[in-house]
C-alpha positions in Angstrom: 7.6 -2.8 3.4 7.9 0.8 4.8 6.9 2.0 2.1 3.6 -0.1 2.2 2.5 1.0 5.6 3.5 4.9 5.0 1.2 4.5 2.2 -1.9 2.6 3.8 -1.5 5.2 6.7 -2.1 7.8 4.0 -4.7 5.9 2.4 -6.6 5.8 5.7 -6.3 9.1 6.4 -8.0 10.1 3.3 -10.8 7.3 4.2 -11.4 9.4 7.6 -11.0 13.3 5.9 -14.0 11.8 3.2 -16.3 10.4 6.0 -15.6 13.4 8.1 -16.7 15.4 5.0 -19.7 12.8 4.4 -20.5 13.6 8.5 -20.5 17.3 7.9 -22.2 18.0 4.8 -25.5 17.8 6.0 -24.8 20.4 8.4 -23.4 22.8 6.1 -26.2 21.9 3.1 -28.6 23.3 6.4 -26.5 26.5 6.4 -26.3 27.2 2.3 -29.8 26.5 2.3 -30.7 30.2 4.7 -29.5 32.4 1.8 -26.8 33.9 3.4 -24.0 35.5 2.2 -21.9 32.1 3.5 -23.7 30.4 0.6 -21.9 31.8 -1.9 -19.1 31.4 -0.6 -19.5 28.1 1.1 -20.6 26.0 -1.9 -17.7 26.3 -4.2 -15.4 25.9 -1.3 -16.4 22.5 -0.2 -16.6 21.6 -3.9 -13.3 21.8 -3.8 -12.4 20.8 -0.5 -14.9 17.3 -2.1 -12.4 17.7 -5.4 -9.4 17.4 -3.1 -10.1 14.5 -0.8 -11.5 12.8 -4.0 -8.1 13.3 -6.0 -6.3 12.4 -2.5 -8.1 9.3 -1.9 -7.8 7.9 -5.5 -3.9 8.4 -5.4 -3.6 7.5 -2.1 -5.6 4.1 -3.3 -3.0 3.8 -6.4 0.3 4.2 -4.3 -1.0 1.6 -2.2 -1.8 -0.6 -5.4 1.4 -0.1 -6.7 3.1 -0.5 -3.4 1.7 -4.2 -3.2 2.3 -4.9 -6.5 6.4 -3.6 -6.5 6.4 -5.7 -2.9 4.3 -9.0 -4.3 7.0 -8.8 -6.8 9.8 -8.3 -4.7 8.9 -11.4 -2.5 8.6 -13.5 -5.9 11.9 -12.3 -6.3 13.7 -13.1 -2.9 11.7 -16.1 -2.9 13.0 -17.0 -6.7 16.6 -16.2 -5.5 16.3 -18.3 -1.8 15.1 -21.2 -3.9 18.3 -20.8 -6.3 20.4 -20.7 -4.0 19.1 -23.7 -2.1 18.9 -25.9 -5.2 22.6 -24.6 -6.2 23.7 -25.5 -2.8 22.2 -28.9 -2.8 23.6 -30.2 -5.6 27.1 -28.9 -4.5 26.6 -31.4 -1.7 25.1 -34.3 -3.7 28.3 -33.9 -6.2 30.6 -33.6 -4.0 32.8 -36.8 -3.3 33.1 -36.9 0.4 30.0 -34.7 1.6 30.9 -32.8 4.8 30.5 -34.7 7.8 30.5 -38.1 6.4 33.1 -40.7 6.4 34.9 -42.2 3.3 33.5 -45.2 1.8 34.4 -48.2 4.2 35.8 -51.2 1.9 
């Protein structure tokens, strides 16, 4: 469950570094557009920087996929073994001759 939150954490985090991007690029489109020397430097730079929150965001999104999933499955599996354990334990007491707390058969 730890897990799960670290990983949703991250997942947000990557959601706000991509919308801070989306917030700034028209900004810096202004300034590559003035055909300084920034431009050429600028452009390739928040390619990448695009590339990296990108490749972040998609494995942030598929740790927190698998995540669920491996935690979905092991609540199917407590739940699975509670249930057992429950059914095992009631039919201890339905077979057993004098139940626990009840008295012996009055004649």
């Amino acid at each position: 469950m730890k897990l799960l939150i670290r990983l949703s954490i991250l997942a947000l985090a990557a959601v706000g570094a991509h919308t801070l991007f989306e917030r700034l690029r028209p900004r810096i489109s202004g300034a590559t557009g003035s055909g300084n020397v920034v431009s050429d430097t600028l452009t390739p730079a928040m390619r990448d920087a695009a590339s990296t929150v990108r490749d972040a965001s998609t494995q942030a999104v598929q740790d927190v996929r698998d995540a669920s999933t491996q935690a979905a499955h092991d609540v199917a599996g407590a739940t699975r073994q509670a249930a057992g354990d429950l059914v095992t334990e009631l039919e201890d007491a339905v077979s057993a001759p004098n139940p626990p707390g009840m008295a012996g058969p009055t004649a």
